[in-house]
N, C-alpha and C positions, 0 to 999 in steps of 0.2 A: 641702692645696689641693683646692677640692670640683671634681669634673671630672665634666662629663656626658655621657651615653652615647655621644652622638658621638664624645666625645676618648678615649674608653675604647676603644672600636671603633678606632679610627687608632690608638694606643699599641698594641696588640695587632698590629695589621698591620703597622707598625713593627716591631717584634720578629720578626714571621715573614720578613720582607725580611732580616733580618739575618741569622739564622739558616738564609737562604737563600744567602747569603754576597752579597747586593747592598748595595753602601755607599749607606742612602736622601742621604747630604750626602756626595758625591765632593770631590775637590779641583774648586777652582772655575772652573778652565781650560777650558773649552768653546768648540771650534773656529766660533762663530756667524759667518755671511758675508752674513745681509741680515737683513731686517724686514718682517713684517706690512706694512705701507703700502709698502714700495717694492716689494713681490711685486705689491700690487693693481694699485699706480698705475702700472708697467710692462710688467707680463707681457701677450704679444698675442696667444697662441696659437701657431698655427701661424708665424705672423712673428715669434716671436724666440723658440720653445721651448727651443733649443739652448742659450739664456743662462739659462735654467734647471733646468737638466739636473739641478744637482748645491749644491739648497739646503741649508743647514744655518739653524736656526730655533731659538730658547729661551723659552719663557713659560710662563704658567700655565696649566691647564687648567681652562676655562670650563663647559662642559658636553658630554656623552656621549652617542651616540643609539647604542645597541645594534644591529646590523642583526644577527646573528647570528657568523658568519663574518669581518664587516668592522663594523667602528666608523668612524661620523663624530663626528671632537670639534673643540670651538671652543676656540682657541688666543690667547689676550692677552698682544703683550710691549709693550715700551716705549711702541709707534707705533701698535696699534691687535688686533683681533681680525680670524683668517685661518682656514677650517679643514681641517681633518686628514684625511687619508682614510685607517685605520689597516686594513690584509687581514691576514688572520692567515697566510697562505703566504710573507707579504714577511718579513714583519717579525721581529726579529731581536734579541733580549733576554739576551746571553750567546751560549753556542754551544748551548744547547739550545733548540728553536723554540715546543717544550710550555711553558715559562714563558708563552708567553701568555696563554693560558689561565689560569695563577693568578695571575700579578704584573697583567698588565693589567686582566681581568675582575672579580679579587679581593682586591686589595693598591693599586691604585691609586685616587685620589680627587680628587670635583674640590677645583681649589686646590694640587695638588701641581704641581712645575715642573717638565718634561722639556725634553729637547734633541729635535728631528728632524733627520735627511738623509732628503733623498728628490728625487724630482722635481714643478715646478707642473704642473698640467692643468687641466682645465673641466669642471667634471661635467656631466652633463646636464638637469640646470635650469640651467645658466651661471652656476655659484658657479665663479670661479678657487679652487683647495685646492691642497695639498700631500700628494701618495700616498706615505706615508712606507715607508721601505725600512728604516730604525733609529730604535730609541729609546733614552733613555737620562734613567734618574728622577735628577734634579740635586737636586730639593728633597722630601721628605716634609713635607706639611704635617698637622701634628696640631690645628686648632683648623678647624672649617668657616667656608665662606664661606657670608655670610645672600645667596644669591644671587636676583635677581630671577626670579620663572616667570610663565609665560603659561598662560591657559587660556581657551579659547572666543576667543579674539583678546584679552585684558583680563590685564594684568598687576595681579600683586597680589604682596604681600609686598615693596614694594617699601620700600628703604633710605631713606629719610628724616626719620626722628628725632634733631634733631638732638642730644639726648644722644648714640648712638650716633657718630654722623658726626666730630663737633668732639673727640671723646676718644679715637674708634680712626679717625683720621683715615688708618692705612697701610690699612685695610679699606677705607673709605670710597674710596680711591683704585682702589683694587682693583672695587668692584660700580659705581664710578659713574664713567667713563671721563670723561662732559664734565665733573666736578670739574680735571680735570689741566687741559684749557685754559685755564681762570680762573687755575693761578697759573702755565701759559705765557706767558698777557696779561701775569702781573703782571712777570715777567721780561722780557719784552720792551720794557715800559715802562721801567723799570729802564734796560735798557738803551740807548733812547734818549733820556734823560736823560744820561746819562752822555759819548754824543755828543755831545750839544749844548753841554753844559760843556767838555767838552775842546777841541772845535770853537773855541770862544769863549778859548780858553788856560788854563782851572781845574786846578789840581791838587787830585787827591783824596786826603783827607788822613784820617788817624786821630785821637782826639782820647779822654782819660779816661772810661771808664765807672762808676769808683768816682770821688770827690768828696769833696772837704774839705768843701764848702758847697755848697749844692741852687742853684746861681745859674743867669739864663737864663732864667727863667722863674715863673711866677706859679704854683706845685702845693704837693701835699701832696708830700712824698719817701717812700721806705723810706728805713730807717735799718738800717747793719748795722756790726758791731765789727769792726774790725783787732786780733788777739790780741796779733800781734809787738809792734805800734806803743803799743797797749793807748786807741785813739782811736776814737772813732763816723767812721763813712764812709757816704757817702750814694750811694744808684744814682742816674745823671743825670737829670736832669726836660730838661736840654737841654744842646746843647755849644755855645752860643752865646757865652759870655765864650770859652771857648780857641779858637775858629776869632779872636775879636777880636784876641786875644793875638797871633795867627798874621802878621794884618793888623799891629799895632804890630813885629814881627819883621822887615817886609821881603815876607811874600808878598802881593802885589797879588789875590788872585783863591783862593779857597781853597771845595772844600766837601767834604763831609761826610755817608752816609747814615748817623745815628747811629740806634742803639737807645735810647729813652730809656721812663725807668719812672715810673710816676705813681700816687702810692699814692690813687686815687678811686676814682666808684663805675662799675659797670662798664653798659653796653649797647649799642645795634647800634651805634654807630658809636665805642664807646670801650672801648678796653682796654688793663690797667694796662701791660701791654710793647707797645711799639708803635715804628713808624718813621718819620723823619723827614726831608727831605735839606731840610740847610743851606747855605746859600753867600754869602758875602762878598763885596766888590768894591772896593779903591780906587779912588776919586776918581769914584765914582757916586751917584746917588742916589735917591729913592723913585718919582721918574717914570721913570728910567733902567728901574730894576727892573718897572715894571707895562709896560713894552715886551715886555722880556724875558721876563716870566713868559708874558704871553699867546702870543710866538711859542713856547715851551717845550712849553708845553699843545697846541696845535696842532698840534706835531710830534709829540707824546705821544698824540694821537688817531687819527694816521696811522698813527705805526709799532705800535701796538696793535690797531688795526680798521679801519684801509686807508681811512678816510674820516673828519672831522670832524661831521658832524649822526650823534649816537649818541642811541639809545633808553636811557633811563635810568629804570626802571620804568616809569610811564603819562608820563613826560615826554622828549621829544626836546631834547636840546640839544645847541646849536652851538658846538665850541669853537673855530673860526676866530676869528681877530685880526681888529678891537681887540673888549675888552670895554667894557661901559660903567660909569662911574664916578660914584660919588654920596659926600656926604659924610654921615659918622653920622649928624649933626646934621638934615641934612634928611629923610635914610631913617625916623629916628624922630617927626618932624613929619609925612612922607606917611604914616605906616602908624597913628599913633596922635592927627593931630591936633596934639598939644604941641611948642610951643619949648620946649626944655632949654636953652639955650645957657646962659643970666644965670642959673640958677640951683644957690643954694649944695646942700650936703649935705642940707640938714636937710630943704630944699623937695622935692628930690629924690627922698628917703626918702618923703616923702608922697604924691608924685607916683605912684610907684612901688605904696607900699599903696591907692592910689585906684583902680587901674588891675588891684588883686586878686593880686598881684605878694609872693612870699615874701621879704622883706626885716628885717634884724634890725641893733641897734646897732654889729658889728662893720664890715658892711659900709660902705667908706668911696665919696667919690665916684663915682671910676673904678671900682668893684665895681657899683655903683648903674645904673652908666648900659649898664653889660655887661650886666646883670640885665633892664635894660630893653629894649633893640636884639636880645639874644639871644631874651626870651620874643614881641616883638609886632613885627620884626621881619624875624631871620631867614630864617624859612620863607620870604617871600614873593618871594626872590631865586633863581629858578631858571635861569634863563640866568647864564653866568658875570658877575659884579656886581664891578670893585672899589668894596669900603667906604672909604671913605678920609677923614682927617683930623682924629684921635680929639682925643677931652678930654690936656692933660698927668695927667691924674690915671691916669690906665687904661695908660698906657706910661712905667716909667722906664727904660726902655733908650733911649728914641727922642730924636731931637735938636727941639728946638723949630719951627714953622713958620716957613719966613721971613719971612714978610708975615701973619698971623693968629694974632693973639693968645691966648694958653691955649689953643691947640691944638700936635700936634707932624704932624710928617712919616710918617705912619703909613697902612700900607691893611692891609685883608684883603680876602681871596678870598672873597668865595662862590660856591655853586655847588649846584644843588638841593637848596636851604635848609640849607648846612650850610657853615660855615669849612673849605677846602682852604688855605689858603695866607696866611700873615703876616709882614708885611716892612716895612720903617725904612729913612728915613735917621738910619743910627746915632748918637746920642750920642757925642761927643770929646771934653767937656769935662768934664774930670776932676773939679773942683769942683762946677760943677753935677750931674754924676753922684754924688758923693759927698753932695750935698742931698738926692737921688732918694732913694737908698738909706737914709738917717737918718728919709724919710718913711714908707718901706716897713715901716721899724722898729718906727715907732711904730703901726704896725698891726698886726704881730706882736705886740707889747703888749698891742693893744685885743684879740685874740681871734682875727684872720685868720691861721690855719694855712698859706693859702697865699700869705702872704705872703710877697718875696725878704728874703734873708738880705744881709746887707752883705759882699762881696767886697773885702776889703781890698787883696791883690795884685793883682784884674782892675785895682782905682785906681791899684795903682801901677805897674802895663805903660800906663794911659793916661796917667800924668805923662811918662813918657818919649815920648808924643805919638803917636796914633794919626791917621793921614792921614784925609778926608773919605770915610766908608765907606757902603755899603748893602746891607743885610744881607736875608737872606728863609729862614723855615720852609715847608717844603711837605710837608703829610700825605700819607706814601705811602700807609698804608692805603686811606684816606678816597678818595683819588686813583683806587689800586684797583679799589677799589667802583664810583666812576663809569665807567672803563673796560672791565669785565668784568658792569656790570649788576645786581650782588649791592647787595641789600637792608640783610643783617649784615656787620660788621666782620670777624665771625669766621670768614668765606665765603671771606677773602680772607689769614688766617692758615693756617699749616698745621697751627701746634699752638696754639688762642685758651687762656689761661687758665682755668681750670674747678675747683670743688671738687673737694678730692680724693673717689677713686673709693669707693666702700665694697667691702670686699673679703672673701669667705665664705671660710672656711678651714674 
């Protein structure tokens, strides 16, 4: 392992710590009684000193300002940075007081994590600190922190390459503190979803992540072996036949935040592990659901960022109830001009390479017209948009329209120019579902890799009759992004997928 002088330097001071009989990794029991942020955001001074008489405190050390005698250092734990006021007459390292002097001034580095007791006060510039009375080194850190510095007022060295960032994303959290809010938003959202469902009587539910058949969805799968079984198993593209399944069962109302894996290509807003929350509903259907999704989002805008009209790179969108609703067919007629409605495959296809559009014999219809709406209309739906009322050729999951012909019951979401959310009223009819699926087939044949596989069992949980359902995927990532601001996908992972690292030995 090739280690550079830094690490060389911390392994040696390492050693003399020890050798000094100080354990740099104690048992992990440390008596901590507040936090950085509830020190700031309470202490009054003179009005309430006495409630901080007697803090104890844990984090990392940020950086060091030498005064001779006394040290000030900045302190990061959980909730934020606080700093230290360290005197060398207080402070208290063992029973010998001389360790000062070589543990603190000489063994210690920034990046390593101590414990303090001491009391808050005010310096006099009016930084509230903590004048610590004990230390105690919990963590030796042997690799350094790439810490941001200032000079002449102008920071430089700063962290943001996002090689570094997305593959030592526990550093990244460490020098760049507003990183952590973005995936507190993203929790937070998280969890007001989760209200809202429950609110509404959802139960949340688990569902396979290994797979007979890649069904649920239109993707390329991984593929990986069962030794035991001695069978191919697929990681899920979606868990949308077993939440069905769930529904032909008996449960009225079921969802689902599944992890699903999609072996394509990757960029800002796609990557191959990613999350999804699914949800089901007896006896609902595709208007029920675009009610429901928009008051979702809404509450999903509040409990993330306290308001609905959010800055989304250079665009503000509102995601207050209702959105507005257009159908494919007419979205691709505003934006490019063309009725598609009447026409077959073949015109299609032509239509398509007219229009400068990558298109090849594999691609069937419902590919065609994706190929189309996604390149020359898309983008152009930045305010929240339901798309609704696709070709039957582009959804065999989705039940037929009632009243419009070769169309099915189908919306999607957009939302600055990108699909957040897709949702049916489901297919029940086992036979016609079992058509869908023979067509699907025959694309598999023609060359489309992401074409569905025929689910035999999902047919025969729907012969035994699935009640009148409606069904909806909502990309959390994607979702994410809009709520916390971030441009990449990967802004809003904590570990995005990445080649592996190259490594010097």
């Amino acid at each position: 392992m090739h280690l550079s002088e830094q690490e060389i330097i911390r392994r040696e001071k390492l050693s003399e710590l020890i050798q000094m009989g100080i354990d740099p990794y104690p048992a992990p029991l440390y008596p901590v009684n507040t936090n950085a942020e509830y020190i700031k955001t309470n202490y009054k001074g003179e009005e309430n000193k006495s409630d901080f008489a007697e803090v104890c405190i844990a984090g990392r050390i940020m950086s060091v300002r030498d005064m001779g005698k006394a040290n000030f250092c900045v302190l990061q734990d959980a909730t934020g940075r606080i700093q230290l006021y360290i005197k060398r007459e207080a402070i208290c390292l063992g029973e010998d007081k001389s360790l000062y002097d070589i543990v603190w001034k000489k063994l210690m580095d920034i990046g390593d994590i101590i414990g303090v007791k001491g009391y808050v006060f005010t310096t006099k510039t009016g930084e509230t600190s903590i004048h610590v009375n004990e230390l105690t080194l919990l963590t030796k850190a042997l690799h350094p922190l790439p810490i941001v510095k200032e000079k002449d007022g102008e920071a430089f060295d700063e962290v943001t390459d996002p090689e570094f960032r997305y593959r030592q994303r526990y550093a990244d959290l460490i020098v760049n503190p507003n990183v952590k809010e973005t995936f507190i938003k993203r929790t937070k959202m998280m969890n007001s979803i989760r209200a809202y469902l429950n609110e509404l009587g959802a139960l949340e539910v688990d569902t396979p992540v290994l797979q007979n058949i890649p069904g649920g969805a239109a993707a390329r799968p991984f593929i990986t072996h069962h030794h035991a079984l001695d069978v191919p198993f697929y990681l899920r593209i979606a868990n949308e036949l077993y939440l069905k399944r769930l529904i032909v069962g008996g449960f009225d109302f079921v969802y689902e935040f599944s992890r699903n894996f999609r072996n394509e290509g990757m960029d800002r807003t796609h990557n191959p592990e990613f999350t999804v929350l699914e949800f089901y509903v007896a006896y609902k259907d595709y208007f029920w659901m675009m009610d429901q999704t928009e008051k979702l989002l809404e509450q999903v805008a509040l409990a993330s960022n306290g308001q609905t009209l959010l800055q989304v790179g250079n665009n503000h969108i509102e995601f207050k109830a209702p959105y507005k609703r257009i159908s494919i067919h007419d979205a691709i007629e505003e934006h490019t001009g063309i009725d598609v409605r009447n026409m077959d495959e073949d015109e299609l296809r032509a239509c398509c390479k007219k229009l400068g559009l990558h298109v090849d014999e594999t691609m069937g219809k419902g590919k065609l017209i994706d190929e189309l709406f996604g390149e020359k209309c898309e983008a152009h739906y930045i305010q929240p948009t339901f798309i609704i009322d696709y070709p039957v050729e582009m959804s065999p999951l989705t039940k037929k329209h009632r009243s419009k012909e070769g169309l099915v019951e189908r919306f999607e979401l957009m939302i600055n120019g990108k699909e957040v959310a897709n949702a049916y009223s489901e297919l029940n009819d086992p036979i016609e579902q079992r058509a869908r699926f023979e067509e699907q087939a025959r694309l598999l044949e023609k060359g489309d890799d992401e074409a569905m596989f025929i689910d035999h069992d999902f047919l025969r949980s729907l012969e035994y009759g699935m009640p009148p359902t409606s069904g909806i995927g909502i990309g959390i990532d994607r979702l994410a992004m809009l709520m916390t601001n971030q441009s990449s996908i990967q802004d809003v992972l904590f570990f995005p997928q990445m080649r592996p690292e190259k490594t010097h030995e």
